[in-house]
N, C-alpha and C positions, 0 to 999 in steps of 0.2 A: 699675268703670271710671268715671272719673268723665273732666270738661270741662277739653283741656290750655288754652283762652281762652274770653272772655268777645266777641263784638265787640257795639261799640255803633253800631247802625244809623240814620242820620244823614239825613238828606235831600239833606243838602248845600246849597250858595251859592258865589255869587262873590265872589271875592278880591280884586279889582279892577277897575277899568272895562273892560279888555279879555276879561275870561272872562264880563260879563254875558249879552251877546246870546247864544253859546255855549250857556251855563248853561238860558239860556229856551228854547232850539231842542231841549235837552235832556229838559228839564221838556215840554214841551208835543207832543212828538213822536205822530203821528197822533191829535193829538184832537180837530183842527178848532178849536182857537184860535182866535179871531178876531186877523190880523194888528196888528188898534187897539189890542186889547186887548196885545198882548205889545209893543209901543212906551210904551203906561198904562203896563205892571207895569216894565220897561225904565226907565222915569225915577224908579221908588220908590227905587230901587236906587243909579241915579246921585246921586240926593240924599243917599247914604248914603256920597258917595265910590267907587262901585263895589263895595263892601265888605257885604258880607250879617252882621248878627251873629251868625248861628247856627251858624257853627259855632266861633265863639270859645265862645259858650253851652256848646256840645257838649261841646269839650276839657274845660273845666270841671267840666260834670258827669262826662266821662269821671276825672277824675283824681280826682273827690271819689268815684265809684265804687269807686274802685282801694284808695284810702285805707281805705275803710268794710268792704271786703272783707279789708282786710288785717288792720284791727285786730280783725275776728274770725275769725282765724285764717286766711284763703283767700287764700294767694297764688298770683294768678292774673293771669294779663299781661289786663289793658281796654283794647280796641284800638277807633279810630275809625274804620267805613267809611260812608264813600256813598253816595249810588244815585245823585244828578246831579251831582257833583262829586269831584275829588280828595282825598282817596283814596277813590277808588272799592272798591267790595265784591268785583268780581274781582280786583283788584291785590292788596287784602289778602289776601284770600284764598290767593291765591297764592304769597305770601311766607311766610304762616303756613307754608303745605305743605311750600315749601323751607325749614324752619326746623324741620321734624320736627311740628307740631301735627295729631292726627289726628280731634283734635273741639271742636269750638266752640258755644259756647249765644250766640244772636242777640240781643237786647233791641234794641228799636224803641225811638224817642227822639216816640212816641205812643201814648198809655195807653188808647185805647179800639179796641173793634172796628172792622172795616168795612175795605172793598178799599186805597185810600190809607194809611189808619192800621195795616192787620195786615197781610192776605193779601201784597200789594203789596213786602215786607219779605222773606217769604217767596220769593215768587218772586227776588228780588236774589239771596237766598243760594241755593235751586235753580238759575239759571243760571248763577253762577260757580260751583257746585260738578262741575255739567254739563262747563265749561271746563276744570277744574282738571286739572293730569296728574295729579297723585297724591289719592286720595281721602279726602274730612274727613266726619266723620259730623259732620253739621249740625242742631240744635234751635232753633225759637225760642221765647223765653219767651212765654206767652201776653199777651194784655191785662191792663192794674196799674189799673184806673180807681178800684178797690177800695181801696187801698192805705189805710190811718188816715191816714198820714203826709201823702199825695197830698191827700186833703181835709182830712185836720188843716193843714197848710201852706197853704191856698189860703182858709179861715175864718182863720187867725192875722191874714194878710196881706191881707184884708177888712175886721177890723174894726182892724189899724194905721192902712189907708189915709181912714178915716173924719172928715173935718174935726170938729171939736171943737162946732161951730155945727149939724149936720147931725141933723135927729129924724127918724132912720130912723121912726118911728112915724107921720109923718106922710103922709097919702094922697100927696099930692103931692111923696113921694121915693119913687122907685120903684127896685126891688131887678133889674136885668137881666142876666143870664149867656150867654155867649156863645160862639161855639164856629165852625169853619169848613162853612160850607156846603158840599154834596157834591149828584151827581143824587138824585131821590127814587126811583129805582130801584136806588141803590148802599148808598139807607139800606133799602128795602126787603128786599136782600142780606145785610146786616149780620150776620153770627153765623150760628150753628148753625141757629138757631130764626126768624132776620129781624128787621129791627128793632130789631136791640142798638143799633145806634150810637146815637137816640135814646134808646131808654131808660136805654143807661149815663149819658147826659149828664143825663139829668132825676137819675136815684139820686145821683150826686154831687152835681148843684144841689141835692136835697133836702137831704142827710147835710151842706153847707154853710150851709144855712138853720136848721137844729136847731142847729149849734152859735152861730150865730150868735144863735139866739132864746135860749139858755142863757146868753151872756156879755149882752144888752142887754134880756132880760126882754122883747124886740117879736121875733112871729111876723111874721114878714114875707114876704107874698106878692109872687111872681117870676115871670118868665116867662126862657125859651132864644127866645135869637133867633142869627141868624148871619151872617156877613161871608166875605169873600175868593170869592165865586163868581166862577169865570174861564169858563166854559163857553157853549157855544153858546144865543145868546136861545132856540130852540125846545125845548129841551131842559129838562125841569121839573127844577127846585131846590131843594131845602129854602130856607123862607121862616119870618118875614121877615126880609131886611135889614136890620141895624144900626140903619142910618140911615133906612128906612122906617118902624121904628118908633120913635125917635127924634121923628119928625113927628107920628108920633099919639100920642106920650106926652104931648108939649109943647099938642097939641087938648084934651087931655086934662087940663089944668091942670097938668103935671108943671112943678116949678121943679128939681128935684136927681136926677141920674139915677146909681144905682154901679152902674158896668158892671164887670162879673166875668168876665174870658175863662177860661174851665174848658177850653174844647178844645185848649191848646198849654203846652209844657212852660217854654218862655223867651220873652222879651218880644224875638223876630226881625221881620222886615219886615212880613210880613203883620201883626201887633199893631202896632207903631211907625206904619206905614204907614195901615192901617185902622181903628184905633180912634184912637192918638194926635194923628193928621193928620185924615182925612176924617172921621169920627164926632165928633171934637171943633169940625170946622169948625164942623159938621151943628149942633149942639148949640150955641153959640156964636150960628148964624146962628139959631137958635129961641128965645133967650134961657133958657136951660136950663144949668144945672153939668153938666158932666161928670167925676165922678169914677169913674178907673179905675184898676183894683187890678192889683198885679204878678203875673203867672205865675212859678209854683212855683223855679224855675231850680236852684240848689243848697241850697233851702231844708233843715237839717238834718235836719228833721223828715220829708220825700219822701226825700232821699237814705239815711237810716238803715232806712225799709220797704223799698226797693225791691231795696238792696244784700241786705236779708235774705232778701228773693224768692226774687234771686238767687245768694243762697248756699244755700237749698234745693233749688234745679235742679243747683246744681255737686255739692252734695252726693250727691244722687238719681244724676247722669249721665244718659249718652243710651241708658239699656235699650230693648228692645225691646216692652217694655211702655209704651214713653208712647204715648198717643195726643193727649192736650192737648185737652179737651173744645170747648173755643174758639179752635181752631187745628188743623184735620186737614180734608182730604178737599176736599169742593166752598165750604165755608165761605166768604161772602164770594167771590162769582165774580165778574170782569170781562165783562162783557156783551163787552167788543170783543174778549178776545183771551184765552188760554191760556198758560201759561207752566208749566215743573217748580217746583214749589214743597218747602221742605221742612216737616216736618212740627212742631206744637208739639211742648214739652214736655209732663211729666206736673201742672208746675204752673202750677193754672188757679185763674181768682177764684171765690168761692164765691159771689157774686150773678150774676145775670142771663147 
């Protein structure tokens, strides 16, 4: 048996200035937001037209998905759902059902563990499969953070973005990678074992630095800092800040700083927003360069691994045999609440 679809699991955005508020009421639902804070993320938005990029991103990738699948051999419908926006994951779902599909493999459109980035995905497809009248056997593929492609596309697109004037070798350019802040309790959570979600982001920073020291002959040391924290002041956070560090690079004699966002798949509002905008202010008002390199988006090079991932899961099906070593059971719990989740696939990354 194999996988009658593929869905690509999206986050979602808004469309327009009328579905923002909506969209954040969505997103932010019992987590103690602070009310300032969702008017702050409310005007990123509006500056954008109402208009979120990411799930134009999404399409995208979904149809370069579609293509990569097809021309090795796997035709298989890549369908788009959401978790905060239309088309939602029950809707689809639902249509699948009425349309005869009796199984579907998930892909998250986020490559690393952890409750937000896996589990969180998981549960989407568990409670619309809950709803659903007719029943779909559900998989999701595990974490890609692994992927050659994923860090070969993300070192290409580091050292294009490099100005010509730029001596990576020199102290006062410093190498910085970036990623979205989460509780330290949800990174504590992270994986089978705890603590994946850090480490997967260091293993990628590293395996982007090797190649990186391979085309420019400079080892260059780096540090993971991180952005987008929405959550309540009492509530401890992966540190630091972007722009906190930004202030002690520049104490620090930095003049050149490459910022590398490893934690997001397309350059959507939170990147635009908080590297392009605030982080660049930040940087600007410190007298310090900021150059910042693109996330992966449809880079050939991620879309041809990932597609192959996932043409080994379609291959494989949803036996009774997967358990998905980085996707089953209590993996990645939400401290606030429980939810049906469904179960990984059989294919998982072979680090961490």
């Amino acid at each position: 048996m194999t996988y009658d679809a593929v869905l690509l699991l999206g986050f979602g955005g808004p469309e327009g200035p009328d579905e923002v508020v909506p969209f954040l009421e969505r997103v932010t639902a019992g987590r103690g937001i602070p009310a300032e804070r969702l008017v702050e993320v409310g005007q990123h938005y509006f500056t954008l037209g109402g208009v979120s990029p990411i799930n134009a991103h999404n399409r995208a990738l979904r149809d370069a998905l579609a293509a990569e699948l097809a021309a090795s051999g796997h035709q298989i419908d890549v369908v788009l759902a959401n978790r905060n926006s239309a088309p939602f994951v029950a809707d689809v779902l639902a249509e699948l059902s009425a349309a005869g599909v009796r199984s579907a493999l998930g892909v998250a459109t986020a490559a690393y563990s952890g409750y937000s980035a896996c589990r969180q995905y998981r549960e989407d497809l568990g409670m619309a499969a809950a709803a659903s009248a007719a029943p779909v056997e559900l998989r999701k593929l595990p974490p890609y953070f692994d992927l050659p492609g994923f860090v070969g596309a993300m070192a290409e697109l580091a050292l294009a973005a490099l100005p010509p004037d730029l001596d990576l070798a020199d102290p006062a350019t410093r190498l910085v990678f970036t990623t979205h802040s989460i509780p330290t309790s949800m990174a504590r959570s992270a994986g089978p074992s705890g603590d994946a979600y850090l480490a997967q982001h260091r293993w990628v920073a590293a395996r982007i630095v090797e190649q990186l020291a391979e085309a420019t002959g400079t080892v260059k040391p780096w540090e993971l800092v991180f952005q987008s924290r929405s959550g309540p002041p009492q509530v401890p956070w992966l540190e630091p800040d972007v722009n906190d560090a930004l202030t002690g690079y520049a104490a620090d004699g930095a003049r050149d700083v490459v910022l590398v966002p490893i934690g997001f798949l397309s350059d959507h509002v939170e990147v635009i927003w908080d590297l392009d905008t605030q982080a660049r202010q930040t940087a600007e008002s410190l007298g310090v360069r900021l150059i910042r390199t693109p996330t992966v988006g449809t880079h050939p090079r991620f879309v041809t691994d990932l597609a192959a991932r996932i043409a080994t899961a379609v291959d494989a099906g949803p036996t009774d045999a997967d358990t998905g070593e980085l996707c089953h059971g209590d993996c990645c719990l939400n401290p606030r609440s429980q939810a049906p989740v469904v179960p990984g696939c059989a294919v998982s990354p072979g680090v961490l």
